[in-house]
N, C-alpha and C positions, 0 to 999 in steps of 0.2 A: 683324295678327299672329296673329288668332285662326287661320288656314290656313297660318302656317308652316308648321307640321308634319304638313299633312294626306296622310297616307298616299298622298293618287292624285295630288297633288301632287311628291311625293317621287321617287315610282315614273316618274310622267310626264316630271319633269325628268333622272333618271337614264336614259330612255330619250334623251331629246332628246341627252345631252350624254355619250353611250353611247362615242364615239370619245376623249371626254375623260378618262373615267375609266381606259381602255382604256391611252392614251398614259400619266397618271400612274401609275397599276400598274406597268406596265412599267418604267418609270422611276423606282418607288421600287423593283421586284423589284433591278432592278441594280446603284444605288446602295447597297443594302443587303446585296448580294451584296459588292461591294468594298470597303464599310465595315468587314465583319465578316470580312474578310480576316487571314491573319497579319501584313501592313504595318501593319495600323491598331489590331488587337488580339490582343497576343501570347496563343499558347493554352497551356493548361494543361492539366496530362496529371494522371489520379486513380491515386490507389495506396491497395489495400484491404488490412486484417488485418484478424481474426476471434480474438481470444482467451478461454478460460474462467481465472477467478481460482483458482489452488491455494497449497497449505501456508498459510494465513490462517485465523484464524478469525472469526465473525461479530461485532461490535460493535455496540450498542444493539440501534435500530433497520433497521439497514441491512441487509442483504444482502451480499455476498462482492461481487456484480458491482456494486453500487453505491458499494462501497468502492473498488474499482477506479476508476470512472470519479471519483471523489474525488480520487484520489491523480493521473491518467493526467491530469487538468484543472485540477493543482493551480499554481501561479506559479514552483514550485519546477521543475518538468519544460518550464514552457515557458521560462524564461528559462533551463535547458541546451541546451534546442533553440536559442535563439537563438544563443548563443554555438559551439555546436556549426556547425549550419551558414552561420555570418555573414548571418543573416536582414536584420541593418538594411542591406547591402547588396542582397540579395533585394527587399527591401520597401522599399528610396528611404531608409529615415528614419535620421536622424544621431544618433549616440550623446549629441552632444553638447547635443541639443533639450531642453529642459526638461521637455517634455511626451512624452520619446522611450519610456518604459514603455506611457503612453496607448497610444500611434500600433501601438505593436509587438500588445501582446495585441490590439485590434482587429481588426489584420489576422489575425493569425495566426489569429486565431477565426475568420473568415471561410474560412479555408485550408485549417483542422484542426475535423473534427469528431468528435466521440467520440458513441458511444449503444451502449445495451443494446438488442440484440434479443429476440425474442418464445421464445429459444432460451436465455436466461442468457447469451449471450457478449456480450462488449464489441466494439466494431465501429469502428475508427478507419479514418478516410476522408481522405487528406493530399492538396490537390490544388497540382501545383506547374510553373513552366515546362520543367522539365527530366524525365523520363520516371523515370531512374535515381536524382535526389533524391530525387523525391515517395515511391520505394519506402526508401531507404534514412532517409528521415523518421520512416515508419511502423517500420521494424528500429531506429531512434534510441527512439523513441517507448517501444517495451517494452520495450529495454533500461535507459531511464530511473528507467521502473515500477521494475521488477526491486530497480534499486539502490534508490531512495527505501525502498520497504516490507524490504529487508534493512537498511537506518542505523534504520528504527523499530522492526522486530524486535530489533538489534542495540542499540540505547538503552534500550528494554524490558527485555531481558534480564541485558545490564550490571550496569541498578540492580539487580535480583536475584543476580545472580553477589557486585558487592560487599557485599550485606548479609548476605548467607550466609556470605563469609567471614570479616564479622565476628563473625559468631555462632561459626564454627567456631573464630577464635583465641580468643574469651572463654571457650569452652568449654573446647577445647584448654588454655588459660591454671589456669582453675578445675581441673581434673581433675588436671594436674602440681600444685596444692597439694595436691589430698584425697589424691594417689600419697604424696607424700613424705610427710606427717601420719599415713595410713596405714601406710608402711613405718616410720615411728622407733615407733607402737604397735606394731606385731609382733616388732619389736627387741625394747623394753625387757618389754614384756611376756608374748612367749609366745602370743599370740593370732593363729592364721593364720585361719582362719575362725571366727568366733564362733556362726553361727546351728548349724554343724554341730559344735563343739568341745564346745558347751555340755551336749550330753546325756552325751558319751563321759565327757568328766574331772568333771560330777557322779557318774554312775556308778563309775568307779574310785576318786573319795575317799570317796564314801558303802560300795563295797565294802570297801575299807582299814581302814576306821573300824569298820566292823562284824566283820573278823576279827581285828581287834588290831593292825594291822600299822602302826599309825600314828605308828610313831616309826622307820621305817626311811627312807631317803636315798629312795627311788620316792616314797615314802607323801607324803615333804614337795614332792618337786619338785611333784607332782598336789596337791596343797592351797594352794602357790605358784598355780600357773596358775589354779587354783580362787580363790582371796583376787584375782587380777590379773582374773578374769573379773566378780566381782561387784563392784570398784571402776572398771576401765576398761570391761567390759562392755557397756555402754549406749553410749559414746562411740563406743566402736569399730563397733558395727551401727549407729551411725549412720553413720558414715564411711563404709561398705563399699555400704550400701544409697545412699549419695550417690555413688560411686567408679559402681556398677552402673548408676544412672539417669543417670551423665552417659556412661555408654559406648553407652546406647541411643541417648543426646540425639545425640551429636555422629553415630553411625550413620547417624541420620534427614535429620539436616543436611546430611553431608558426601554422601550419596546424593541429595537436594535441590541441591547445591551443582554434583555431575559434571553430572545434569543439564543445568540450566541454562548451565553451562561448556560445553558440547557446542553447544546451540542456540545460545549467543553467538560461537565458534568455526565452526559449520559455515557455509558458501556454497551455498547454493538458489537459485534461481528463483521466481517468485511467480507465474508464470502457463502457461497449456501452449495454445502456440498453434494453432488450429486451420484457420487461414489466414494462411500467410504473403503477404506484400505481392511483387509485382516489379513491373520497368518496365513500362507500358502501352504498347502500339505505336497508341492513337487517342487523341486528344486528346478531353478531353471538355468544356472551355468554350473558347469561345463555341461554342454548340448555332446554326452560321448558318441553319438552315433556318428557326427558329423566327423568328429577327432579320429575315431576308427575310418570313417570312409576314407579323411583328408591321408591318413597314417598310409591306408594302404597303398593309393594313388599315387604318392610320392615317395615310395619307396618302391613300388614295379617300376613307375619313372625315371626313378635314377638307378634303377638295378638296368634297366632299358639301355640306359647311357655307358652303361661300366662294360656291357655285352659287346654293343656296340663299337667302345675302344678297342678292349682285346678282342675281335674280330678282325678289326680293322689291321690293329699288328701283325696278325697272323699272315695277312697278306700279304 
């Protein structure tokens, strides 16, 4: 056993048995040619996209293109795919398997492959028997995207839209009581604006008062509204000054509110694609030339070894 492997051994008997190796080559070239035939192994044609992620913005850690292949790899997009193109028929496996989710994402991963190139763009690669699927997998594929990231833009925004409008009816709510509280003080009392009433009607009863006039019909209405300013007075700026800050509040809100009403309402795209996918006119598995090479190399190699045993017994 020490010269099994002796190199001039090897070489000497691959001379010797030169027409042997010659005939098996040849005869695994062939077989391996016919094996990897369309009879024997149906071919599958590639369909390529190229997309960069837009209108998203960045979350944690991640990146926009990383978010992307998140979303383009998530279970939600492949079992539309499935249903979309009747994959368990594509792929052999029965709805009705217990283990039929298993069986599906495996293959489909095998089929479909998503990656980031060295460029930011997402690179989805669908490889399938039919020329015209495989591209319309990859047009399935972003169009999936698309919807997914608008239902979470849209579920995002929502919760913002409804909580603004509840802000906006509490407000709305609030601001018709300070109106109405408001309007029954200007009623009963005479008080339209208090912070600018107050200099005018001290001035005219302090004038009144100081030329004598203070027992005439003006003299008393301006010392009315003067007695209605230093008892309601206070009340009433506060009202007014509350009536004021809720007309900026609800301003703020309801501009917060269109907003996000807008985003929740409009229909975008999430991605701008920068290669669209078509049919391929060359199948790209089975690669037969490699199957023939692998076919032959491994069959001189183990004819190599069989030689080598019975050699060895001979001895």
């Amino acid at each position: 056993m020490n010269n099994f492997f002796d190199n001039q051994r090897i070489l000497s008997l691959i001379w010797k048995r030169k027409f042997h190796f010659i005939i098996i080559g040849v005869i695994a070239v062939i077989l391996g040619a016919i094996f990897s035939g369309p009879t024997f192994i149906k071919p599958k044609y590639r369909s390529t996209a190229r997309l960069y992620p837009s209108n998203i913005s960045e979350m944690s850690e991640e990146s926009r293109t990383e978010q992307m292949l998140e979303i383009i790899n998530s279970n939600d997009v492949k079992i539309k795919m499935f249903n979309a193109f009747n994959l368990d028929d594509a792929y052999g496996v029965k709805k009705d398997d217990p283990q039929y989710l298993t069986y599906m994402f495996d293959i489909y991963n095998k089929n479909v492959n998503t990656s980031k190139t060295q460029y930011e763009t997402v690179e989805i690669d669908v490889m399938d028997f039919i020329p015209q699927q495989a591209a319309d997998m990859c047009d399935s594929i972003i169009h999936f995207y698309n919807q997914k990231v608008g239902q979470i833009h849209k579920a995002k925004t929502r919760e913002m839209v409804l909580i603004l409008k509840k802000q906006l009816d509490k407000k709305n709510v609030e601001i018709d009581t300070v109106t109405t509280a408001l309007k029954q003080v200007r009623t009963n009392t005479g008080i339209i604006d208090f912070k600018n009433q107050v200099p005018e009607v001290t001035r005219g009863y302090m004038t009144a008062l100081a030329t004598g006039r203070g027992s005439t019909s003006d003299t008393k209405e301006i010392k009315k509204l003067y007695d209605n300013m230093v008892e309601e007075g206070t009340d009433t700026y506060r009202l007014e000054r509350r009536y004021n800050t809720l007309i900026n509040e609800i301003d703020s809100v309801n501009t917060l509110y269109e907003i996000n009403l807008s985003e929740f309402e409009k229909n975008i795209t999430y991605s701008h694609v920068v290669e669209s996918p078509f049919p391929s006119d060359k199948k790209s598995y089975p690669v037969r030339w490699l199957i023939v090479v692998f076919s032959a190399f491994s069959a001189v190699f183990f004819a190599l070894l069989v030689f080598l045993v019975l050699d060895y017994q001979k001895e």
